[in-house]
C-alpha positions as CSV (number, residue, x, y, z in Angstrom):
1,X,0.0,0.0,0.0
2,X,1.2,3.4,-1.2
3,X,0.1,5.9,0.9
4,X,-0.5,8.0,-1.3
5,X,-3.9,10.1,-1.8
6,X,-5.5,11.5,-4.7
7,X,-7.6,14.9,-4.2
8,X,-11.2,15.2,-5.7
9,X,-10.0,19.1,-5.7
10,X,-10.2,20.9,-9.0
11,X,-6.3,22.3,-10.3
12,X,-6.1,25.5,-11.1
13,X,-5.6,24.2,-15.0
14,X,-9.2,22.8,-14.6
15,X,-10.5,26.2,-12.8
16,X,-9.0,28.5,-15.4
17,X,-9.8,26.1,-18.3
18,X,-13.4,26.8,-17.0
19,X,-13.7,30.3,-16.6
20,X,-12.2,30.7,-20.5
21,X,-14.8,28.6,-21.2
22,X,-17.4,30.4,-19.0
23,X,-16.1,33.8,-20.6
24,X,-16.5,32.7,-24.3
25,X,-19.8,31.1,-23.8
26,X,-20.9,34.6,-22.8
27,X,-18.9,36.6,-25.2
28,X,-21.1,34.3,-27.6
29,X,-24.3,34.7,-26.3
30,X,-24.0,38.3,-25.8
31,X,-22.8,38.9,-29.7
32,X,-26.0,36.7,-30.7
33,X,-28.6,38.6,-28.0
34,X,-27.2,42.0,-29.8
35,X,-28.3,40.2,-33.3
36,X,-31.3,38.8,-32.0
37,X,-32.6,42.3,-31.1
38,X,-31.4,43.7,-34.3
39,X,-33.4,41.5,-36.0
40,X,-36.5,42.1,-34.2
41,X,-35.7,46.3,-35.1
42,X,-35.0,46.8,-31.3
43,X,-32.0,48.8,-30.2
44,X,-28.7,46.4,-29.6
45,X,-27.1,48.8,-27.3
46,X,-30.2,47.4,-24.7
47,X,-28.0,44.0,-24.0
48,X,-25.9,44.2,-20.7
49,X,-23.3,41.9,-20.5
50,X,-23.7,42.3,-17.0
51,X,-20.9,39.3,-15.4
52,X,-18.2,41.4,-17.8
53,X,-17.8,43.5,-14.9
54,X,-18.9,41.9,-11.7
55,X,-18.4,37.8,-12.0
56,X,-20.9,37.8,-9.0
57,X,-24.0,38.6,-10.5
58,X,-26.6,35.7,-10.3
59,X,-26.8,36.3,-14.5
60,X,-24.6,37.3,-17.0
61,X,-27.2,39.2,-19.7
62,X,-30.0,41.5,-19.2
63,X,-31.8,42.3,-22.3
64,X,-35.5,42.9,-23.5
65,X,-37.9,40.1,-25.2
66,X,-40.3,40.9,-28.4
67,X,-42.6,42.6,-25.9
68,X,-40.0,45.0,-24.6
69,X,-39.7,43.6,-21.0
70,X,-36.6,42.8,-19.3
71,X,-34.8,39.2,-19.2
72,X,-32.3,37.9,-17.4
73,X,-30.3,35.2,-19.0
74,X,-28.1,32.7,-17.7
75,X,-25.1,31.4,-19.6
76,X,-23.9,27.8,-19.6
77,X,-21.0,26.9,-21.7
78,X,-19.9,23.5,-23.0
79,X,-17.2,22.2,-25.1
80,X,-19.2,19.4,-25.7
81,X,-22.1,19.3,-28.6
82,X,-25.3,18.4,-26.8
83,X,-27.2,21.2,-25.2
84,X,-29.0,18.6,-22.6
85,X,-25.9,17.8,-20.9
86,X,-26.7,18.4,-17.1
87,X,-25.1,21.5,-15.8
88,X,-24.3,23.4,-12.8
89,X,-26.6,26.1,-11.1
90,X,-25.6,28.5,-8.5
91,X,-28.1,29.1,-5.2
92,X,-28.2,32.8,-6.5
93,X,-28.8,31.9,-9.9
94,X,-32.0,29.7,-8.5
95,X,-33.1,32.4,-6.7
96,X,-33.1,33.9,-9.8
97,X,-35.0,31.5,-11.8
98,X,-37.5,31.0,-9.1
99,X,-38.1,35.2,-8.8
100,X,-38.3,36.2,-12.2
101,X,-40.0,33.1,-13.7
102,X,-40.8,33.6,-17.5
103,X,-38.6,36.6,-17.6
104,X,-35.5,34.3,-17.2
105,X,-33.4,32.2,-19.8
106,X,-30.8,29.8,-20.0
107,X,-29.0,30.5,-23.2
108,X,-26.7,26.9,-24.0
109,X,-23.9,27.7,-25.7
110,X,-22.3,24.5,-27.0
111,X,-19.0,23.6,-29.0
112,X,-17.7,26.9,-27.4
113,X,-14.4,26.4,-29.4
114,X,-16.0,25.8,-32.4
115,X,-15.7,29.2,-34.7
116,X,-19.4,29.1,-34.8
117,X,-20.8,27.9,-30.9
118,X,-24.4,26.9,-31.4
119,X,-26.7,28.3,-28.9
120,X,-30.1,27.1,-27.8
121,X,-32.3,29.1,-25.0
122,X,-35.1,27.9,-22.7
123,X,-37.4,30.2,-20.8
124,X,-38.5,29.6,-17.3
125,X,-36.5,26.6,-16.5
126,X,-38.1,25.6,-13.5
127,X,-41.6,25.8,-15.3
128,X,-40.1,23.4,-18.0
129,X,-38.8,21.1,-15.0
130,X,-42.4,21.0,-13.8
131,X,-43.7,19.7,-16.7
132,X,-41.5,16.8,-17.2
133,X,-39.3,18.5,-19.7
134,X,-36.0,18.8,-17.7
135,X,-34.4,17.8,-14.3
136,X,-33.2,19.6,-11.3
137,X,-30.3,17.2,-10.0
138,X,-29.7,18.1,-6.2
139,X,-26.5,16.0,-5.2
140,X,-25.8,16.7,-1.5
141,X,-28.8,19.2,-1.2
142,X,-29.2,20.8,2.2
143,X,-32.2,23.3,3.4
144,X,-31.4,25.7,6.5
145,X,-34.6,27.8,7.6
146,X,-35.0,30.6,10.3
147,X,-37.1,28.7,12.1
148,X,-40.3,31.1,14.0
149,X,-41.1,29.3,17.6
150,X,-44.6,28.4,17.3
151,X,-45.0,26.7,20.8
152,X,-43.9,26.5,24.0
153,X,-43.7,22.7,24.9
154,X,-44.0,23.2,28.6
155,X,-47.5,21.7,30.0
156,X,-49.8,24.6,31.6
């Protein structure tokens, strides 16, 4: 016996590999959100590539649909070609989903290093989950709740 242990950690190869994948997922999505509204006649300069700036923001585009309200859309980037391929969600980007409902997108961007990614979008993900038409996979899912005090168990 060896000793020796192997770490489930990600290397900082596999971290940065992801982020330029991240990134040019986005960079996609955002060119193709500018054309999208072009084509509808609506001004392009009304897409915000919002995680540019601040990585932190629980989506990376705001834009406007054909009926001139705001969307949030979420980016997930793949190398790989199918568009169903599970991916991960952030708490914050649930939130998300769950608050603004119909008014938020995942755009898919797959073969990212292709010279043309394909992208795919789906509106209110948790909607399409609800009818049968997608998953939420929740390994090692936890709950915390404040928790109100409803009664007192002493005996009167």
């Amino acid at each position: 016996m060896s000793g020796a242990v192997t770490s489930t950690a990600p290397t900082i190869q596999n971290v940065a590999e992801n982020h330029r994948v991240g990134k040019r997922g986005e960079e996609a999505a955002y060119h193709a959100e500018r054309r999208r509204l072009r084509d509808l006649n609506k001004n392009p300069d009304l897409v915000v590539w919002v995680s540019k700036t601040d990585e932190l923001a629980p989506y990376d585009i705001k834009s406007i649909d054909e009926d001139d309200q705001v969307i949030y859309i979420e980016v997930k980037s793949t190398k790989g070609s199918d568009p169903s391929d599970p991916f991960y969600i952030s708490h914050a980007e649930l939130l998300e989903a769950i608050f603004y409902r119909d008014r938020y997108y995942i755009y898919r961007v797959t073969k990212v290093d292709s010279v043309a990614p394909e992208i795919t979008r789906a509106s209110d993900p948790l909607l399409r989950i609800k009818e049968g038409n997608g998953r939420l996979l929740l390994a090692k899912a936890h709950m915390a709740l404040a928790m109100d005090r409803l009664l007192d168990s002493s005996t009167n």
